[in-house]
N, C-alpha and C positions, 0 to 999 in steps of 0.2 A: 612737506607739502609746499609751504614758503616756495623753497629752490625751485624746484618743478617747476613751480608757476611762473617763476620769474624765467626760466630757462625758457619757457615754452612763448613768453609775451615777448623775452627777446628776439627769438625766431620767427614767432609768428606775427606778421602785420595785423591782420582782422583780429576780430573779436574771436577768445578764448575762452570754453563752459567750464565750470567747476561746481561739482555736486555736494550740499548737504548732506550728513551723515544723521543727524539727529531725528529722534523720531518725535518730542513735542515742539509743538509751532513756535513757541518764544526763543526757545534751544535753535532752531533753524533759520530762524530770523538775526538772531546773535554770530551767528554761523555767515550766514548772507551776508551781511554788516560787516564783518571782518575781514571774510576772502574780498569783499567788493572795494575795501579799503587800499587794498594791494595795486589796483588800475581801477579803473574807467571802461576797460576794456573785457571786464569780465562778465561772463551772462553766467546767472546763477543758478543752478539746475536744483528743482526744488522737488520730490516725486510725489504724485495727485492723491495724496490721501486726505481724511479729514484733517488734520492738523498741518499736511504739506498746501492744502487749500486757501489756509486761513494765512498762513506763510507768506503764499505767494502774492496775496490780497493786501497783505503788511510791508512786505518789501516792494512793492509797485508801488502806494503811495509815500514812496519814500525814492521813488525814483532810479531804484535796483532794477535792470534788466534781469528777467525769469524765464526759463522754459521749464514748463511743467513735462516732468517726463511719468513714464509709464502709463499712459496713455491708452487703455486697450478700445475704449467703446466711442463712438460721437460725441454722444452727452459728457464725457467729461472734459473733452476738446472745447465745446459749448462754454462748461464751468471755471473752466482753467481761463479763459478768453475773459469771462464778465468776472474773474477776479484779478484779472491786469494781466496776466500772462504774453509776455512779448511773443516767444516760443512756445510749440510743444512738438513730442518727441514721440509721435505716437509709433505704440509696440505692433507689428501687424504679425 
């Protein structure tokens, strides 16, 4: 995954998303924390569940660029925004 990333930050000027795998919040934040390590340039895709909520809430007061993805209804566009959420991704 490393390479990838790096192949892809090499090509790409702008900012480059990389998504969380884990399903509890400390695991996804430790997760965030280490791809975020790799650039500056990475936004870290965190998806809107309870535990991806509190994530996205942790890694924003820490200065981690987030888009909350999966996204189906308002209210969680709402949620995702008043827990830092730079992004969202929403599913229509």
């Amino acid at each position: 995954l490393e390479e990838v990333l790096e192949d892809l930050l090499h090509y790409q000027e702008g900012p480059v998303t990389a998504q969380v795998v884990a399903d509890d919040a400390l695991e996804m934040v430790q997760q965030g924390q280490s791809l975020y390590s790799l650039s500056n340039r990475l936004i870290i895709k965190v998806p809107l569940t309870k535990n991806g909520l509190e994530a996205v809430h942790l890694l924003s007061r820490q200065g981690i660029p987030t888009m909350a993805t999966t996204i189906y209804h308002p209210h969680q566009a709402l949620m995702a925004a008043l827990a830092g959420a730079d992004y969202i991704a929403p599913y229509l």
